[in-house]
MIRO-435374 format. One line per field, with one value per residue: x negated, y, z of N, C-alpha, C, O in turn; residue number from 0; residue in three letters. Coordinates in steps of 0.05 Angstrom, whole numbers, plus 5000, padded with zeros to 4 digits. Atoms other than C-alpha are relative to their C-alpha. Layout:
residues N
n.xx <- c(X / ...)
n.yy <- c(Y / ...)
n.zz <- c(Z / ...)
ca.xx <- c(X / ...)
ca.yy <- c(Y / ...)
ca.zz <- c(Z / ...)
c.xx <- c(X / ...)
c.yy <- c(Y / ...)
c.zz <- c(Z / ...)
o.xx <- c(X / ...)
o.yy <- c(Y / ...)
o.zz <- c(Z / ...)
vexnu <- c(NUM / ...)
kemi <- c(ala / ...)
This chain:
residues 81
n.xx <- c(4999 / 4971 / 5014 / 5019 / 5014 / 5000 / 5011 / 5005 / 5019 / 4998 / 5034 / 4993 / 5000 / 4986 / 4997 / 4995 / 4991 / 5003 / 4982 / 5000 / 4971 / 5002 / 5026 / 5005 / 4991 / 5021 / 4995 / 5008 / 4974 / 4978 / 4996 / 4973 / 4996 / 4982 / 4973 / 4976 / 4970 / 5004 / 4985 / 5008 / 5013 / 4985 / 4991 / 5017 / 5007 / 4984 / 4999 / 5028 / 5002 / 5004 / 4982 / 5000 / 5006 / 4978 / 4981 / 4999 / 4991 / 5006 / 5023 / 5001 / 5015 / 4985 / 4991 / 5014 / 5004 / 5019 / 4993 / 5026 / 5008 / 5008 / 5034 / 4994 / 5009 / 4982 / 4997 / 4980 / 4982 / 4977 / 4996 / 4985 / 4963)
n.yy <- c(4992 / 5005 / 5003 / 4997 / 4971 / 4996 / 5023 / 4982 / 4998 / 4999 / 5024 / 4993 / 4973 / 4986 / 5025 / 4984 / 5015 / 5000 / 5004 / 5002 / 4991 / 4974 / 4985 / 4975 / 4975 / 4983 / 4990 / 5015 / 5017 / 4996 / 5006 / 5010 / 4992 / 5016 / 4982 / 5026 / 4992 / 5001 / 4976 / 4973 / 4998 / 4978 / 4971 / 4991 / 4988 / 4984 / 4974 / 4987 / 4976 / 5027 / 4999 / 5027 / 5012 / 5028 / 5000 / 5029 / 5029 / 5021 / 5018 / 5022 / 5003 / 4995 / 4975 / 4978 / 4977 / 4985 / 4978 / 4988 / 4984 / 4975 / 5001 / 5012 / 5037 / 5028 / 5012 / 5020 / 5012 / 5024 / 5015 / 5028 / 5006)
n.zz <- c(5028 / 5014 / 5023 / 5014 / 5013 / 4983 / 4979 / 4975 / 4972 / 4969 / 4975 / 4972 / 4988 / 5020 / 5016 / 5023 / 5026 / 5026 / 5012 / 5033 / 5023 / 5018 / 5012 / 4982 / 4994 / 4986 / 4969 / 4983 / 4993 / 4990 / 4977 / 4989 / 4969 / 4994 / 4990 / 4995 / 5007 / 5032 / 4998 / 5000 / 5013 / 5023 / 4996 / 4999 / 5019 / 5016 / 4979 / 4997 / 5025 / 5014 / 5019 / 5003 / 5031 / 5003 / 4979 / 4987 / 5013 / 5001 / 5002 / 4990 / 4967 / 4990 / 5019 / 5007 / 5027 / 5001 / 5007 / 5002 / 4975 / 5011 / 5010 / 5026 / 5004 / 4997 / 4980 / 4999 / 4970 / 5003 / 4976 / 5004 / 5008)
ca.xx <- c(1335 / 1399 / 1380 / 1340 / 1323 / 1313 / 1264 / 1261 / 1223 / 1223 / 1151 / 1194 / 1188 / 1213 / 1248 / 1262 / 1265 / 1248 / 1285 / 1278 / 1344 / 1339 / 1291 / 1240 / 1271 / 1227 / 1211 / 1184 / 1228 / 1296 / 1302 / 1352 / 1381 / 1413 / 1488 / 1535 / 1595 / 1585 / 1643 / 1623 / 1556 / 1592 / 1620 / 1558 / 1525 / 1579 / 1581 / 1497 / 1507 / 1487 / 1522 / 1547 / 1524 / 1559 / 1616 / 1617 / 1619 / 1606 / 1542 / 1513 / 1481 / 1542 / 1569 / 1535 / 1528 / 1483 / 1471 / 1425 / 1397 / 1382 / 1304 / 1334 / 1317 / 1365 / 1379 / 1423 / 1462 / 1485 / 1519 / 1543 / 1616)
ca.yy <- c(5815 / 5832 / 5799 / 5792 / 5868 / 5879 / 5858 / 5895 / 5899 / 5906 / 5903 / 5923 / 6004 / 6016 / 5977 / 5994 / 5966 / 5960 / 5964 / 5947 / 5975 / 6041 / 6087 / 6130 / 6195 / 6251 / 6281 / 6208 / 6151 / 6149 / 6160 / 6121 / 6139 / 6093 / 6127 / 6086 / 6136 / 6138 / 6191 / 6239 / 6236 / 6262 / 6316 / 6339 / 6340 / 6374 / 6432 / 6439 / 6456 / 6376 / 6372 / 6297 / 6255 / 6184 / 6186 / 6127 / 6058 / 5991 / 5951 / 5888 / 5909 / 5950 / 6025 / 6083 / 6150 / 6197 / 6269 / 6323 / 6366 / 6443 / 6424 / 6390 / 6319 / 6258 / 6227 / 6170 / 6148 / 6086 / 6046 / 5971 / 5989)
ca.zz <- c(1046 / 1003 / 0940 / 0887 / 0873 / 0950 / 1006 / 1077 / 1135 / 1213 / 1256 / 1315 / 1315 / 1249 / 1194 / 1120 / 1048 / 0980 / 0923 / 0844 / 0826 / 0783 / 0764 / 0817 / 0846 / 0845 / 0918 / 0944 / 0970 / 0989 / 1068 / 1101 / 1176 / 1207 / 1248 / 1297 / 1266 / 1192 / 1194 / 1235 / 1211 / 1147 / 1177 / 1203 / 1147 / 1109 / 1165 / 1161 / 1081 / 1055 / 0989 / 0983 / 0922 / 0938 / 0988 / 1035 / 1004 / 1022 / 1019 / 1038 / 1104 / 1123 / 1101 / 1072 / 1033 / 1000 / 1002 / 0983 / 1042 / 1036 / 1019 / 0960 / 0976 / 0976 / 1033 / 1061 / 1126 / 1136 / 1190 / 1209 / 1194)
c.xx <- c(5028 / 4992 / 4981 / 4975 / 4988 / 4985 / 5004 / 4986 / 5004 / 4976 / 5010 / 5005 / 5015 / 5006 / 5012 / 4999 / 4988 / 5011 / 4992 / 5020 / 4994 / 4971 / 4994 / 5008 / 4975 / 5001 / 4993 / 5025 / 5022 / 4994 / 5034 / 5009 / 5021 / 5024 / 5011 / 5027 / 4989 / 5019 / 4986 / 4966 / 5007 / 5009 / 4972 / 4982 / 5000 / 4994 / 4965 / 4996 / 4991 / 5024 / 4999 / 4997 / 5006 / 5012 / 4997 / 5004 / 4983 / 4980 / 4996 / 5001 / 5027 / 5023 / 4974 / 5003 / 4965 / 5001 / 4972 / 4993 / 4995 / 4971 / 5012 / 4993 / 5033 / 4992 / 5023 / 5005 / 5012 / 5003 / 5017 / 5021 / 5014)
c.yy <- c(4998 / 4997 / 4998 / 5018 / 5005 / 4996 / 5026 / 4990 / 5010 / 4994 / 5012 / 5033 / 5006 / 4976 / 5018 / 4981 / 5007 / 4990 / 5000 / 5011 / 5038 / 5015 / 5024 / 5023 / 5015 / 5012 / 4977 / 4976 / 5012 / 4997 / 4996 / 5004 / 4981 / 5021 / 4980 / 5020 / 5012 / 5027 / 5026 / 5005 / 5017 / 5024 / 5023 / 5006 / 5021 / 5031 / 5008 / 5007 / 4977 / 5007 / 4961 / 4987 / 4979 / 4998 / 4972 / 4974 / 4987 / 4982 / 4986 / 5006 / 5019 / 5023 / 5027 / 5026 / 5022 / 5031 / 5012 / 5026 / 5022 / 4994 / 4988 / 4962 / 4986 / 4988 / 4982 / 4993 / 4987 / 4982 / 4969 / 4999 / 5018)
c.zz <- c(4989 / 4975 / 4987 / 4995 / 5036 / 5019 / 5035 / 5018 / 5029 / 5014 / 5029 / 5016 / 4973 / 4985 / 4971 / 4976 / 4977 / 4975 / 4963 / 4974 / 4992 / 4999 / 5032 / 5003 / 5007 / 5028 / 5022 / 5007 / 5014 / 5032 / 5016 / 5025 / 5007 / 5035 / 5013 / 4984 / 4977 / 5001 / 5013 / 5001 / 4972 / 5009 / 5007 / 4979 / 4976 / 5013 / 5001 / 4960 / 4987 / 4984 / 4990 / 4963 / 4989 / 5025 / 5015 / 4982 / 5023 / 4996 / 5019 / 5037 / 5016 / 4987 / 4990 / 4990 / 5000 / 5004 / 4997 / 5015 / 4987 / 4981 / 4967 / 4997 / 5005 / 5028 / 5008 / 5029 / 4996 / 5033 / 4999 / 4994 / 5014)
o.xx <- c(5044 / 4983 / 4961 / 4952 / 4964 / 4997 / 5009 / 4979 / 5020 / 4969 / 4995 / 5014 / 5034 / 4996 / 5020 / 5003 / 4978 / 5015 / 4984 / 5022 / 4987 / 4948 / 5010 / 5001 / 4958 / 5024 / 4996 / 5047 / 5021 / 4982 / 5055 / 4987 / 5042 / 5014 / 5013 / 5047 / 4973 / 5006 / 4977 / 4960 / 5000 / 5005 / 4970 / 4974 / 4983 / 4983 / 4960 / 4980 / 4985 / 5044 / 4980 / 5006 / 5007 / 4998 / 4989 / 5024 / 4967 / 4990 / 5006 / 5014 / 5026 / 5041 / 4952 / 5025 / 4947 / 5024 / 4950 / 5003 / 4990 / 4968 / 5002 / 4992 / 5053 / 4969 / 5044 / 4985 / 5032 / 4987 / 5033 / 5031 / 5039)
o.yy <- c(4980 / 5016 / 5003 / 5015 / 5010 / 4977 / 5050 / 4967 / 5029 / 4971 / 5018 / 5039 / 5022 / 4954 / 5042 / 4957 / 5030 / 4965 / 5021 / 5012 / 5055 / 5008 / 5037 / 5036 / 5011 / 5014 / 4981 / 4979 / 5033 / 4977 / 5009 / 5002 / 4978 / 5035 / 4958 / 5006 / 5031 / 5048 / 5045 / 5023 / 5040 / 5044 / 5045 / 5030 / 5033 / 5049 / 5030 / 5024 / 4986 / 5019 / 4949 / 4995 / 4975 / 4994 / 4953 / 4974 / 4998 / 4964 / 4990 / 4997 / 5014 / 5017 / 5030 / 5024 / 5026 / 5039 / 5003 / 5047 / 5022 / 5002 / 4997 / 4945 / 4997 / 4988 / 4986 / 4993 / 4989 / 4979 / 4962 / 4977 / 5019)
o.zz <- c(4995 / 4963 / 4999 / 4989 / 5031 / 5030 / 5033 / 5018 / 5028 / 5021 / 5047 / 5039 / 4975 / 4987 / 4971 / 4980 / 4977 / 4972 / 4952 / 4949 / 5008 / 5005 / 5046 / 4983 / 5024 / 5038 / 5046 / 4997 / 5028 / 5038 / 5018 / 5036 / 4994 / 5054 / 5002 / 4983 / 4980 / 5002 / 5001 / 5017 / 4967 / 4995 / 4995 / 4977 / 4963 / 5000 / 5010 / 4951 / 4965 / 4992 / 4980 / 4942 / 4965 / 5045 / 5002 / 4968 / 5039 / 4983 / 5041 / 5055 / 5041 / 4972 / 5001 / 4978 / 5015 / 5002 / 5002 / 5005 / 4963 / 4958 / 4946 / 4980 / 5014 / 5037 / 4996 / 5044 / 4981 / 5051 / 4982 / 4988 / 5013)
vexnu <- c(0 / 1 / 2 / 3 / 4 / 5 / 6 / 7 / 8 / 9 / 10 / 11 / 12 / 13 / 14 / 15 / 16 / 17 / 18 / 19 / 20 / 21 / 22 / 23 / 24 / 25 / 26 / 27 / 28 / 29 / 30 / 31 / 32 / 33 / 34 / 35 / 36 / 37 / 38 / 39 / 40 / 41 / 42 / 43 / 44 / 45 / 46 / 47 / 48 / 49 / 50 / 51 / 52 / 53 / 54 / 55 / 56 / 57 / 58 / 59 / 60 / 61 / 62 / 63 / 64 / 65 / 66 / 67 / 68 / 69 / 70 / 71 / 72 / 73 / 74 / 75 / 76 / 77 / 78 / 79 / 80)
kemi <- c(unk / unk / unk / unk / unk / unk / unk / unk / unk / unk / unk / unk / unk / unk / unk / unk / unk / unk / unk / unk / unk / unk / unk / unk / unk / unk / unk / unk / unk / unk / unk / unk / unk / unk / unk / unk / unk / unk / unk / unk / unk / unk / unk / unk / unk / unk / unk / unk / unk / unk / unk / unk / unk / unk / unk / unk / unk / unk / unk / unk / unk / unk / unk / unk / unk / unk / unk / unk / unk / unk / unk / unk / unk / unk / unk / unk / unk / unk / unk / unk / unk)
């Protein structure tokens, strides 16, 4: 867990989180992907037509960003550093 607002989970095949911070996004939860190269993960995304929505930063569990895929959903990749 990172925090207060935060709890996650792991039963060994999948692992994921829950979060209290901001308001529900329409289109269902945020899906997270976990990347060993945070970069070129970006690039890739950039080059399949993803339009970025928070550039890489910094968080607890490691790095991240968002973007929003052709379908129109949000989505996120993040990696240990």
């Amino acid at each position: 867990d990172y925090g207060p607002t935060y709890a996650s989970f792991d039963d060994g095949k999948i692992g994921g989180g829950f979060t209290t911070d901001g308001a529900p996004h329409p289109g269902g939860p945020l899906m997270v992907f976990y990347v060993a190269n945070i970069e070129a993960a970006l690039q890739r995304v950039k080059a399949a037509g993803g339009i970025v929505l928070k550039s890489p930063f910094d968080f607890p569990g490691g790095r991240r960003f968002h973007f929003r895929d052709p379908d129109g959903y949000e989505v996120a990749v993040w990696s240990q550093k």
